[in-house]
N, C-alpha and C positions, 0 to 999 in steps of 0.2 A: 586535619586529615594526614596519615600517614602517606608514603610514596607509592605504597600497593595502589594504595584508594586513590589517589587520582591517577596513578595511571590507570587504573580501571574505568574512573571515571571519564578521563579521556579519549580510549577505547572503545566507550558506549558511544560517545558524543559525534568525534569523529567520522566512526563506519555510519551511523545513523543519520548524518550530515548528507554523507555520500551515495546512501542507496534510495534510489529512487521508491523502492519498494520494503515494508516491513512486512513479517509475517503475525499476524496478532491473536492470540487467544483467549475469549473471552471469558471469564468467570461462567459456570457453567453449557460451553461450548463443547463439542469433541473434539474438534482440529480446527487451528489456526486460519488464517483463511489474510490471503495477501492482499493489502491494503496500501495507497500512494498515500504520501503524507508529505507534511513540511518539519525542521529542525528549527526549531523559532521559541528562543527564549529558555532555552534548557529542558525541553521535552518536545515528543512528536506529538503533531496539529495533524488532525483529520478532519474530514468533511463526509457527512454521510446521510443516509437513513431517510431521504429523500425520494423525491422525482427523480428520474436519472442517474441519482449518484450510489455510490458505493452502498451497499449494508454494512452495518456495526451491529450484528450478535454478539449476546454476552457483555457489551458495554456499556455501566451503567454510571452515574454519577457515584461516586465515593467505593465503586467497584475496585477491582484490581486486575491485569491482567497479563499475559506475559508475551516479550517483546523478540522478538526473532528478527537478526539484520541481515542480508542477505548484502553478498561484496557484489559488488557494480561487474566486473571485469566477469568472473568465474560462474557468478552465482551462488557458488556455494555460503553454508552457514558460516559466518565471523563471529560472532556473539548473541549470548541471550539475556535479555535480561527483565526483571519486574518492574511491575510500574504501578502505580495509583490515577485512576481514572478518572477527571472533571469535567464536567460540562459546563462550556462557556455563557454567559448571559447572554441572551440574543442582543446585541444591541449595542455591549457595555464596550469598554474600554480596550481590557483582554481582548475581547470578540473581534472586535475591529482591527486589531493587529495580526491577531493569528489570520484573519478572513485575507487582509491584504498580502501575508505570504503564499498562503493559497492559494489566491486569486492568478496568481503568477505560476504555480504550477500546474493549474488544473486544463489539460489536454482537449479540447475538440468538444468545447462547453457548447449543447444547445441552444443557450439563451446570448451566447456572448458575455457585454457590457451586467447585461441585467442579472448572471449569476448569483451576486452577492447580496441580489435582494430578493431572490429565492431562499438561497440559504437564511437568511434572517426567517422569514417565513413559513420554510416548509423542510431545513433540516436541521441536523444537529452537530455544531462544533465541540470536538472532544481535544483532551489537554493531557498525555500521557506521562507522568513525571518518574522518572525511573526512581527507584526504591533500592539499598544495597549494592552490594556486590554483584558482577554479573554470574550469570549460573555456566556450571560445564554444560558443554555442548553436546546435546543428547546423541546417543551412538546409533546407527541404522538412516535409512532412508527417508520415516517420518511421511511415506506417500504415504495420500489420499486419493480416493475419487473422488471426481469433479463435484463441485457440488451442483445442485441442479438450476439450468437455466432455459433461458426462452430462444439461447445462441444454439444453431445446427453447425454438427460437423458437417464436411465437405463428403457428397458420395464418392463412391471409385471414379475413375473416369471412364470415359466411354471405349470401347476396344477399340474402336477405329479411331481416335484422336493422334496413335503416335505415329501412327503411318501420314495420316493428313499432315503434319505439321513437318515429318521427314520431306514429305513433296514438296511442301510452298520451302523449305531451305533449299533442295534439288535445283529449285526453278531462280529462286534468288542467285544461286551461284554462276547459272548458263549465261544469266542476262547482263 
């Protein structure tokens, strides 16, 4: 490899080490759709398609799809890049390593302990291996609307809440 190439390479690796969050777009998807993953082994490890856990549209075994990193601090886009899509053997060797980085980052698990024999069970571990050079970074905003969920936004609040809450500080302060 030339010096371009890995330093590209090390670009992809690095930011996608560090961001908690990928943007991922599935072979026939419309829009990306932000997904938490792990850096394990030279590609992003997802958990999905289950009970509980994330969707993976558009992610098929020998699919392809492409990789949006997003910087920890800003947010904003760092890099994009393609990848080639697998699905891990429920069970096997792979699985079991990619499952135990996971396991360590996955947030406010249902089942606890027993998550990872759920996922054997009842989801799908995907294995995203970057492909190439990374791509330029598309120009414009790239919003979407939400896509559709079972989550409610929050209503206005009530008229009389900011006066209520100016009183009980009024009253905190006399006392």
């Amino acid at each position: 490899m030339t010096t371009p190439e890995l330093l590209d390479q090390a670009l992809v690796e690095e930011a996608t080490k560090k961001s908690g969050l990928v943007w991922v777009k599935g072979a026939g998807v419309p829009a990306a759709r932000a997904l938490w993953h792990v850096w394990h082994e030279g590609a992003v490890c997802l958990v999905g398609d289950g009970p509980g856990e994330q969707p993976l549209p558009g992610l098929a075994d020998g699919g392809s799809a492409e990789v949006t990193v997003r910087s920890k601090d800003k947010g904003g886009r760092l890099v994009t890049w393609a990848a080639t899509v697998s699905e891990l053997a429920p069970g096997s060797e792979a699985w079991e390593a990619a499952v135990a980085e996971l396991k360590g980052k996955r947030l406010n698990a249902p089942d606890g302990e027993a998550m990872t024999r759920r996922w054997l069970s009842e989801c799908r571990v995907l294995r995203l291996v970057p492909t190439g050079p990374s791509r330029p970074l598309p120009e414009g905003s790239l919003a979407e609307p939400p896509v559709p969920s079972p989550a409610t936004t929050r209503r206005p609040i009530p008229a009389g809440l900011p006066r209520l809450l100016a009183k009980g500080r009024k009253g905190k302060q006399r006392g």
